[in-house]
MIPA-987149 format. One record per residue (C-alpha): x, y, z; residue in one letter. Coordinates in steps of 0.25 Angstrom, whole numbers, padded with zeros to 4 digits, always signed. Example, Ala and Ser with C-alpha at 12.3 -4.5 7.8 and 13.67 -1.06 7.14 Angstrom:
MIPA-987149
+0049-0018+0031A +0055-0004+0029S 
***
This chain:
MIPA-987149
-0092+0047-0013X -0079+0040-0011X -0074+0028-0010X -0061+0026-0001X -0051+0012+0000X -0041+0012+0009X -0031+0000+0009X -0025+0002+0024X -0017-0005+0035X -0025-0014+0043X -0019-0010+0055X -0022+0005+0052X -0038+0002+0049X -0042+0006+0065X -0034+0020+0062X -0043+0022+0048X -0054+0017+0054X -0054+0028+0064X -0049+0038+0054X -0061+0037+0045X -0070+0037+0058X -0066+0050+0062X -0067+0056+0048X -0081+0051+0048X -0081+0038+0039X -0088+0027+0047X -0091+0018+0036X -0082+0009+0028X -0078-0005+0023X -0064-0011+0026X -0059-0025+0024X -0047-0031+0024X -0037-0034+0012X -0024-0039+0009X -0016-0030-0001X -0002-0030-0010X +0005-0019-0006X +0017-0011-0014X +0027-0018-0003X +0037-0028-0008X +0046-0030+0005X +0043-0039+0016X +0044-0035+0030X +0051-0046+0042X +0042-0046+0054X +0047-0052+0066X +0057-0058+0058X +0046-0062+0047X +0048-0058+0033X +0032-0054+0027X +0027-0051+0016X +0020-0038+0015X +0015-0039-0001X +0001-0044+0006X -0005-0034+0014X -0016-0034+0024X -0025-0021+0023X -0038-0016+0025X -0046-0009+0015X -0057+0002+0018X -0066+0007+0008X -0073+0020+0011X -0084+0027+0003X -0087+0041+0009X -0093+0053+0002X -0085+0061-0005X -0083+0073+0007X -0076+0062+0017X -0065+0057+0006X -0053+0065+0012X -0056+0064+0026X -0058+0047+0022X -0045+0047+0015X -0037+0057+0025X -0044+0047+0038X -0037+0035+0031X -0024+0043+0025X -0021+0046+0039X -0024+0033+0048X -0018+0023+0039X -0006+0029+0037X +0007+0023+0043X +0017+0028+0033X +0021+0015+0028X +0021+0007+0016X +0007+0000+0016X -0002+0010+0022X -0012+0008+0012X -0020+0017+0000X -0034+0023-0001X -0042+0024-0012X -0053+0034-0015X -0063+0030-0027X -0076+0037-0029X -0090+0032-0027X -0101+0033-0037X -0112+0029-0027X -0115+0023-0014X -0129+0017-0008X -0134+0014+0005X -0143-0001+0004X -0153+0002+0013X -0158+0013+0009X -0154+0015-0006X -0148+0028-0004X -0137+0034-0012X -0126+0042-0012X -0116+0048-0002X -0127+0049+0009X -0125+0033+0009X -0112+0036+0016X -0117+0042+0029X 
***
């Protein structure tokens, strides 16, 4: 198992979403955060100069069995993009187990 943790642009979150749906991931945690990024210059909007060194994300954490890793990561690759600075990163970190609660079963079955 895998576990994936995408750090994405809120205002792509519908497009992932949708992304991991049609890959097959139905199931995963996302809250969101506020980040400092590698970007030192401001930016002037509607003639107001912002700082951009506190930036709004949101964070997915997805755990899928190992078989569903590269469609996982390609579904986010490929929705979250928009080419600029600040699109994001993703993480993969393996799983040593997982369990469901209510009935005490383990494994990669859990994930289904």
């Amino acid at each position: 198992m895998k576990k994936i943790e995408a750090i994405i642009r809120k205002s792509k979150f519908t497009d992932v979403k949708e992304a991991l749906h049609g890959v097959g991931v139905n199931f995963f945690s996302y809250w969101d955060v506020t980040g400092i990024g590698n970007e030192k210059e401001g930016h002037v909007y509607r003639g107001v100069s912002y700082s951009t060194s506190d930036i709004q994300r949101r964070y997915l954490s997805i755990v899928v069995n190992d078989d569903f890793a590269d469609a996982t990561i390609k579904a986010i690759l490929s929705s979250a993009g928009t080419g600029q600075v600040g699109d994001g990163k993703i993480f993969v970190s393996d799983m040593q187990e997982s369990y469901r609660i209510r009935t005490g079963e383990k494994g990669g079955e859990t994930l289904k």
